[in-house]
PAGUVO-888571 format. One record per residue: residue in three letters; x, y, z of N, C-alpha, C in turn. Coordinates in steps of 0.1 Angstrom, whole numbers, plus 2048, in hexadecimal, padded with zeros to 3 digits. Example, Ala and Ser with C-alpha at 12.3 -4.5 7.8 and 13.67 -1.06 7.14 Angstrom:
2
ALA8847C784E87B7D384E8847DF84E SER8807EA8478897F584788180084F 
This chain:
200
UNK9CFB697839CCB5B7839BDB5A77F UNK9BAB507779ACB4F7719A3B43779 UNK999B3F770991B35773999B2776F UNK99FB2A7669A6B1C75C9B4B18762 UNK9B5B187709C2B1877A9BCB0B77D UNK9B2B077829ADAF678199EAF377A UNK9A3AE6779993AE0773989AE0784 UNK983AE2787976AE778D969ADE78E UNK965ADE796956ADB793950AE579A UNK942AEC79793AAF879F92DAF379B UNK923AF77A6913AFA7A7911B077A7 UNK90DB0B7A290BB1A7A48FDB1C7AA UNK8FEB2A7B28F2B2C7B48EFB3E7B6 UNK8E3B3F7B08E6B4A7A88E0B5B7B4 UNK8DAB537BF8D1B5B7C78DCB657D0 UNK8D5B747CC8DFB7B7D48E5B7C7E1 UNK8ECB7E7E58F4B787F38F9B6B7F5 UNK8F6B617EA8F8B527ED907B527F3 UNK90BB4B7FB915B4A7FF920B407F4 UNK92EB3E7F3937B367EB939B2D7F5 UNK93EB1F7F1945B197F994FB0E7EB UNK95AB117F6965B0A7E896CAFF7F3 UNK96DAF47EA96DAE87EF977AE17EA UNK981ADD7F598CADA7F3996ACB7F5 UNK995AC17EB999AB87F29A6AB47F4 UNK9A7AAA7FE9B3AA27FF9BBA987F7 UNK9CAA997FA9D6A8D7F49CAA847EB UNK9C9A837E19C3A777DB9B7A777D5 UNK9AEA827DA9A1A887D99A3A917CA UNK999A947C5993A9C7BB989AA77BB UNK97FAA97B3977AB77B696AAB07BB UNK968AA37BC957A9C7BF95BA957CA UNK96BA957D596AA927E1961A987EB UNK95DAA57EB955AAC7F394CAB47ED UNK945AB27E293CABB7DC932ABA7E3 UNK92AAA97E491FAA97EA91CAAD7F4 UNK927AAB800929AAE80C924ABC80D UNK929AC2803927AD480191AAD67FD UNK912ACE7F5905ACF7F28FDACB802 UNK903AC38098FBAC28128FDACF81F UNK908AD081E90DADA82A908AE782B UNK909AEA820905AF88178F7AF980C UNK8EDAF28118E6AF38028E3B007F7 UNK8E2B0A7FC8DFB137FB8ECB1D7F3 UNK8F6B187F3902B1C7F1907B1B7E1 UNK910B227DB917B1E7CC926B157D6 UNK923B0F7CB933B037D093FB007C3 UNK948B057CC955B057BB95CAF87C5 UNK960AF07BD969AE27C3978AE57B7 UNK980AEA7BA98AAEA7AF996ADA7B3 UNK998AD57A79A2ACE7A89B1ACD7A8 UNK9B6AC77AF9C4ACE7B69CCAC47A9 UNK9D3AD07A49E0ACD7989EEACC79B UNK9EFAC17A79FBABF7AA9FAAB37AA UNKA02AA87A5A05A987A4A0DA937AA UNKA07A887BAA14A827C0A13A787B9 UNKA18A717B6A17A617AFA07A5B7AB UNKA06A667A89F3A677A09E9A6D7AA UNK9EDA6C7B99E2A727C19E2A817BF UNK9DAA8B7BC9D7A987BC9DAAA17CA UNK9DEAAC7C99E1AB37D29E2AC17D1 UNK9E3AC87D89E3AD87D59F0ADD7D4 UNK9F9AD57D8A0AAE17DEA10AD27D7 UNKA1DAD97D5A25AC97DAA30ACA7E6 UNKA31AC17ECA39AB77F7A44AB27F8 UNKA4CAB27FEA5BAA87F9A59A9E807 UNKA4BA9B80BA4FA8E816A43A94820 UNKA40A89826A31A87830A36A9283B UNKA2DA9D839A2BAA8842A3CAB383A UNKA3FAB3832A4CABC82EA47ABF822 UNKA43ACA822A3DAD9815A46ADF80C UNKA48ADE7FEA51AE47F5A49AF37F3 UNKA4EAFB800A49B06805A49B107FB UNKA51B137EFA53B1F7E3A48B187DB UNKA46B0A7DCA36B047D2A2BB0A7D9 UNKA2FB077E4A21B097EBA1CB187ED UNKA24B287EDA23B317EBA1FB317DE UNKA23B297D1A1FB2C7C5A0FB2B7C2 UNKA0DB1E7CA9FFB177C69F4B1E7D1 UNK9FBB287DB9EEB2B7E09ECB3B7D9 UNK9F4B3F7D49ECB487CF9E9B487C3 UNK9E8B3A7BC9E2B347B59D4B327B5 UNK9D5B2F7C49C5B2C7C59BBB397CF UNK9C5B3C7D19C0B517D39BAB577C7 UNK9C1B557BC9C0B5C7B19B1B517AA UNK9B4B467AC9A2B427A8999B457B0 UNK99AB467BA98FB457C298BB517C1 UNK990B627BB990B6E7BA98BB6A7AA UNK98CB617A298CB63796975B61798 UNK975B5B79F968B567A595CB627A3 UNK963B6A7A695BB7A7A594FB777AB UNK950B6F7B8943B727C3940B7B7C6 UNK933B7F7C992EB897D492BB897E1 UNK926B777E4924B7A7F792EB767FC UNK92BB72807937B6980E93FB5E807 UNK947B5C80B956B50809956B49811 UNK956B39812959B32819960B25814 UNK96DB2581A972B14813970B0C81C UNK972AFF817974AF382297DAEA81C UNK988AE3822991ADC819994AD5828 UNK999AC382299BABA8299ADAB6825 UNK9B5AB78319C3AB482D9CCAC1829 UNK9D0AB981C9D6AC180F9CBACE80F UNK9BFACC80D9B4AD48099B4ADB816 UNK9B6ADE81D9B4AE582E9C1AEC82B UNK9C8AE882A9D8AEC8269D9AF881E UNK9D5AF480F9D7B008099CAB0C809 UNK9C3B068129B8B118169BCB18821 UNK9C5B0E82D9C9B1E8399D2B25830 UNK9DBB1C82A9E4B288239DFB3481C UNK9D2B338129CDB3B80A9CCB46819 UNK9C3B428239BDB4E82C9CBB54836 UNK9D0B4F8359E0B5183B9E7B60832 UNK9E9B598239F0B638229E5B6D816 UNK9D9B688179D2B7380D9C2B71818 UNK9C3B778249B6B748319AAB7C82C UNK9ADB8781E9A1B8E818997B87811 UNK99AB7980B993B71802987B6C80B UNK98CB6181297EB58819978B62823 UNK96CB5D826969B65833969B5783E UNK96DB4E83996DB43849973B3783E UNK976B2F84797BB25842979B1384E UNK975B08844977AFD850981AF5849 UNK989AF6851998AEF851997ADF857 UNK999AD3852993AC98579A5AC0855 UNK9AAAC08619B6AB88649C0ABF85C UNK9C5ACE85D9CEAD18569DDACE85E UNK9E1AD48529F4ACF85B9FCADE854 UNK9FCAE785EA03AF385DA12AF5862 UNKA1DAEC85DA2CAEA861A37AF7862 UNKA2DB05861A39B0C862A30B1A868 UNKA38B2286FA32B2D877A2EB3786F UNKA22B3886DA1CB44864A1EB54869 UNKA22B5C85FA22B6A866A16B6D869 UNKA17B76873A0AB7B875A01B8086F UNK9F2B8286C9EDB8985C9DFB8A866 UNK9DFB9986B9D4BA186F9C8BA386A UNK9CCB9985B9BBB9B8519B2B91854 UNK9B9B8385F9B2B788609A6B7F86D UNK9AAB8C87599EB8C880990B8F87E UNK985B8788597DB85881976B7B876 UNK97EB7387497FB69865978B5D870 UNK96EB5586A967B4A87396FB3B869 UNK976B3587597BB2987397BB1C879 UNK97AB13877976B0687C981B0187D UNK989AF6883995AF087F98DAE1888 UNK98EAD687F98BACA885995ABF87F UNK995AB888E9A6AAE88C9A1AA3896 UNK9A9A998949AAA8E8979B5A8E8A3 UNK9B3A8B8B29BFA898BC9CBA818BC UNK9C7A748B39CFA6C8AD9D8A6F8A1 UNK9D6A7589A9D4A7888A9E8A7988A UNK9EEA708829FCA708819FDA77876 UNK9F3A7E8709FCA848619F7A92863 UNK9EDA9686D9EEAA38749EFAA7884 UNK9F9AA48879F9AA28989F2AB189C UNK9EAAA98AF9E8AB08B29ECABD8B5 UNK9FAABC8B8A03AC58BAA03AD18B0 UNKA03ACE8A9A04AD98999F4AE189B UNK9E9AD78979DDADC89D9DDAE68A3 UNK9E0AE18B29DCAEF8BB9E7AFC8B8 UNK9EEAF78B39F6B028B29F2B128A6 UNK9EAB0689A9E3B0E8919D8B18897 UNK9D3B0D8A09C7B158A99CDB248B3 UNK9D5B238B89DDB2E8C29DFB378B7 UNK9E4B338A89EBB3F8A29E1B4689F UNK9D5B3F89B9CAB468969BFB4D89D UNK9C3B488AC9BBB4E8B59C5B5B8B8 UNK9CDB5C8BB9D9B668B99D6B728B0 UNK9CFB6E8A39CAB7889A9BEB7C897 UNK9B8B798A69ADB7B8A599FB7789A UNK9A5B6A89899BB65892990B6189A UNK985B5989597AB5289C97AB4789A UNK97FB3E8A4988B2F8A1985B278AA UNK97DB1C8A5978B148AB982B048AA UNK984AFE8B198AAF18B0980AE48B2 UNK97EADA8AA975ACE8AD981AC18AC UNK980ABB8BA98AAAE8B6981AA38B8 UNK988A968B3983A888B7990A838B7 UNK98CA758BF996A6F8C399EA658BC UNK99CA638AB99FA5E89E9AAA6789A UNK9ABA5D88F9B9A668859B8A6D87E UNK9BCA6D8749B9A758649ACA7885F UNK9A5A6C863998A6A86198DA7085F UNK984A77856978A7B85B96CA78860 UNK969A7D86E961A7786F952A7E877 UNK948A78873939A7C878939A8987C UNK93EA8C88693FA96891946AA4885 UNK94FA9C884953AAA87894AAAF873 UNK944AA786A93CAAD86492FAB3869 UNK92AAAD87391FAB287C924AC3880 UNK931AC3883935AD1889939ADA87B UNK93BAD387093BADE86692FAE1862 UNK923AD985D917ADD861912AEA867 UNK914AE8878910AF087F91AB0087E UNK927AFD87A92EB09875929B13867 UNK922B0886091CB10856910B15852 UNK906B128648F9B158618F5B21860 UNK8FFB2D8618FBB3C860900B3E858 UNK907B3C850910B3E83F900B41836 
């Protein structure tokens, strides 16, 4: 898989050890939902935003779906090592780190799920992981953030914690941030992804 698997936006930054952060958005979102965010999070960082080449009824997405929270799961194996294969096309040298909201959290645990060699951490912000992942020994040690909403009907808490156990299970380094909102992002998220990425 190459670079030309999506249209992209990137800052590059050329100083050795710079860390990556690839930035991933949500149902409806494009490659300039979270760039800035990433310039501020990360300044110091190169930033790839790729755009997700799946069309629900014009909103953008990474995988496709056949219905709110139900994954056309043989797509969604297709498209993540789709985006394995870019993110490797990337030919970094330091660290890896993604961040993706929704959809974008989605096909980022997937990436670290079934390919845990690529990122070295990941902030998963309200994902929705509907099916039991095998176990994959490459995620221990991997620093992860997962932040959700208590309310949040289109990622219940239930699912949440559940992602959190599996990954604590594999010895990841797994932190959980909730608020008491939905879907939503809000302040505190970001404040704690911040503070997740002040040693990157």
């Amino acid at each position: 898989m190459t670079l030309s698997a999506y249209i992209y936006r990137e800052h590059q930054n050329e100083a050795p050890g710079a860390p990556l952060l690839v930035l991933l958005h949500g149902t409806g979102g494009d490659e300039n939902q979270f760039f800035e965010l990433g310039r501020q999070l990360l300044p110091h960082a190169r930033l790839v935003a790729p755009r997700g080449d799946v069309s629900e009824g014009g909103a953008l997405r990474y995988f496709r779906r056949t219905g709110e929270g139900v994954y056309d799961m043989k797509d969604l194996t297709i498209r993540t090592d789709q985006m394995a294969g870019f993110v490797n096309a990337l030919e970094h040298k330091g660290p890896i780190y993604g961040l993706g909201y929704s959809n974008g959290a989605n096909i980022l645990a997937s990436v670290m799920l079934s390919h845990p060699g690529i990122f070295d951490g990941g902030i998963l912000m309200h994902p929705l992981i509907p099916w039991t992942p095998a176990d994959a020994p490459g995620l221990a040690g991997k620093r992860i953030l997962i932040t959700a909403g208590r309310r949040d009907p289109i990622a219940p808490a239930g699912h949440t914690e559940r992602l959190a156990d599996y990954l604590a299970r594999q010895n990841a380094d797994v932190q959980t941030l909730w608020h008491e909102g939905g879907h939503e992002i809000r302040q505190e998220e970001l404040v704690g992804a911040r503070d997740f990425l002040a040693t990157v």
